[in-house]
Structure formats: structure tokens, C-alpha cells
C-alpha positions in Angstrom: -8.8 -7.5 -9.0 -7.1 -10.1 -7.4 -4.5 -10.6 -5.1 -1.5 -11.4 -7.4 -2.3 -7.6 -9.0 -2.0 -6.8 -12.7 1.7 -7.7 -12.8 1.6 -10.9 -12.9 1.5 -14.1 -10.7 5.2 -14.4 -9.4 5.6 -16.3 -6.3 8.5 -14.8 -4.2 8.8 -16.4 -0.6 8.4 -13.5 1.6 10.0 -13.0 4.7 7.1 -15.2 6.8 5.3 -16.7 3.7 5.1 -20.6 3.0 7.6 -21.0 -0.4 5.5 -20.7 -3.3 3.0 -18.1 -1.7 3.1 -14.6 -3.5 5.0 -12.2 -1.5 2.7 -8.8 -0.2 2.8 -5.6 -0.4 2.3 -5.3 3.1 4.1 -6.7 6.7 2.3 -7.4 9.7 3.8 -5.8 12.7 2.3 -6.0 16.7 0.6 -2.8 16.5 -0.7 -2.9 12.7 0.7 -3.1 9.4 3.3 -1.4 7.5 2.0 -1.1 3.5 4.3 -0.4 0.6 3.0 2.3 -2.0 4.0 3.2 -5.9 1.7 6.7 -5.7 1.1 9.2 -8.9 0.5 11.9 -8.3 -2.0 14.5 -10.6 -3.1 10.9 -11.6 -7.1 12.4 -12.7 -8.7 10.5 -9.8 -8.2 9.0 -6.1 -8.0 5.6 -6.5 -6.0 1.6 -5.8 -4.8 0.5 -9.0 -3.8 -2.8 -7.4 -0.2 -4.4 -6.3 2.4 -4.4 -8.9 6.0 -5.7 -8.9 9.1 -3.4 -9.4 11.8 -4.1 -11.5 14.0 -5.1 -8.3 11.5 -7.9 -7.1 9.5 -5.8 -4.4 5.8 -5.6 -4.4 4.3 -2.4 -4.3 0.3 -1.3 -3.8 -0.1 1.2 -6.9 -2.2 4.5 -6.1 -3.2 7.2 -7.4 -4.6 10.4 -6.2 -5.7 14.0 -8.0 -3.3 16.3 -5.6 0.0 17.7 -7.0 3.5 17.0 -5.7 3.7 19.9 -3.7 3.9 21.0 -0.2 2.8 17.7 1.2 -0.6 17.7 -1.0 -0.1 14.7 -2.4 1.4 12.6 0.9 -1.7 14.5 2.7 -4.7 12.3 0.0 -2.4 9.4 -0.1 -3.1 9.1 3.5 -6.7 10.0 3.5 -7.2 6.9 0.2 -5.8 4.9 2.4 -7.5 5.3 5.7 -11.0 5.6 3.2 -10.2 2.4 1.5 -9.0 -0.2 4.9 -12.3 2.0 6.9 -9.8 3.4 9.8 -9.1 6.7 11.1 -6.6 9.3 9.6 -4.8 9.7 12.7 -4.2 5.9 12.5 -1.9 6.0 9.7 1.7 8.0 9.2 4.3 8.0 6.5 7.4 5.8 7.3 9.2 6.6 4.5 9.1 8.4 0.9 7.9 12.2 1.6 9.7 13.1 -1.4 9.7 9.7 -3.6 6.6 8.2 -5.6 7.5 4.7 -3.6 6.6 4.8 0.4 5.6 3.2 3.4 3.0 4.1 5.4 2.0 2.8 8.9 -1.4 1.9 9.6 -2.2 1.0 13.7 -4.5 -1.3 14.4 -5.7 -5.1 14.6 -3.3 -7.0 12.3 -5.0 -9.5 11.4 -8.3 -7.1 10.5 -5.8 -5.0 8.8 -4.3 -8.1 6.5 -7.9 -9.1 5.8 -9.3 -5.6 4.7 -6.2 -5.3 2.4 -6.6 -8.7 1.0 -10.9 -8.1 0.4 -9.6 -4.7 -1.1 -7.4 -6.5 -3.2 
């Protein structure tokens, strides 16, 4: 799938992104990078659907993962798919933001640049 995801091919400067380059899903910080999520839960299978765009602009990596909503199932694979799919430790990664919400952030630590190229490739 490519880069631009199955929303479409908007180009939205983002914040540190030559005008006319698509805007991420993701933001490089000194210790890693932080990655914006759309999850489903009880979606039949673990799996990157690719990076969408909301309705207010933002871009969003769209998951899926088997686990309910409940009791932190579903954060708990998110995490895992995540750490499977960029090839990094669990412990490397944390929620940010959205324990209760379908849209969140996660942390991953690491090389920046490693971590911006495995989520391009993976895109």
C-alpha cells in the first residue's frame, strides 16, 4: 500500500514537511517517534489497514486487532501489532494518549530515523 494510504493523495504541509509533501501519521521526536492510531477493535484479525485521513484533516495509521474493548485487551494487542510490525521490543512502546478512544498515540523509543524508515517500508 503506499504511503498516501487508501484515503486519498492530499498534500497537507505538516509541521516540518516541505509544502506539497503529504503530511504523516507519525512525528519524529529525539528519543523515537510518536504514531497516531484509528484502532477497531473485535475487528476479525491483527492487522495495518494503512493511514487514512479524518474528517478534521489529521492523518491517522488505521489498525485493527481481534481483542475486545475491555479491561485494556484491546490497548494491550495494539501495542504488541505495533512493536511486531516496526520489529522492536514491547517495552519500547507506551500509550500517550486514547486508553478509552479508538483514536491514540503511542510512543515508540528508538532511532528516529530507523523508526521513520520502518514505518514508511511498512507503509
Amino acid at each position: 500500500m503506499p504511503l498516501h494510504g487508501r484515503a486519498g493523495t492530499e498534500t497537507v504541509a505538516a509541521e516540518g514537511a516541505k509544502p506539497g509533501e503529504p503530511q504523516l501519521a507519525w512525528r519524529a521526536s529525539a528519543g523515537g517517534v510518536s504514531i497516531a492510531l484509528r484502532v477497531t477493535p473485535r475487528g476479525g484479525r491483527d492487522a495495518i489497514d494503512g493511514v487514512e485521513t479524518l474528517a478534521d484533516g489529521r492523518r491517522v495509521i488505521a489498525l485493527r486487532v481481534r481483542a475486545v474493548a475491555d479491561g485494556g485487551e484491546a490497548n494491550r494487542a495494539v501495542l504488541e501489532l505495533v512493536a511486531k510490525s516496526l520489529h522492536v521490543r514491547k517495552s519500547a512502546i507506551r500509550l500517550l494518549s486514547g486508553a478509552t478512544s479508538r483514536l491514540k498515540v503511542v510512543a515508540v523509543e528508538g532511532d528516529s530515523a530507523a523508526l521513520d524508515q520502518a514505518l514508511r517500508r511498512l507503509l
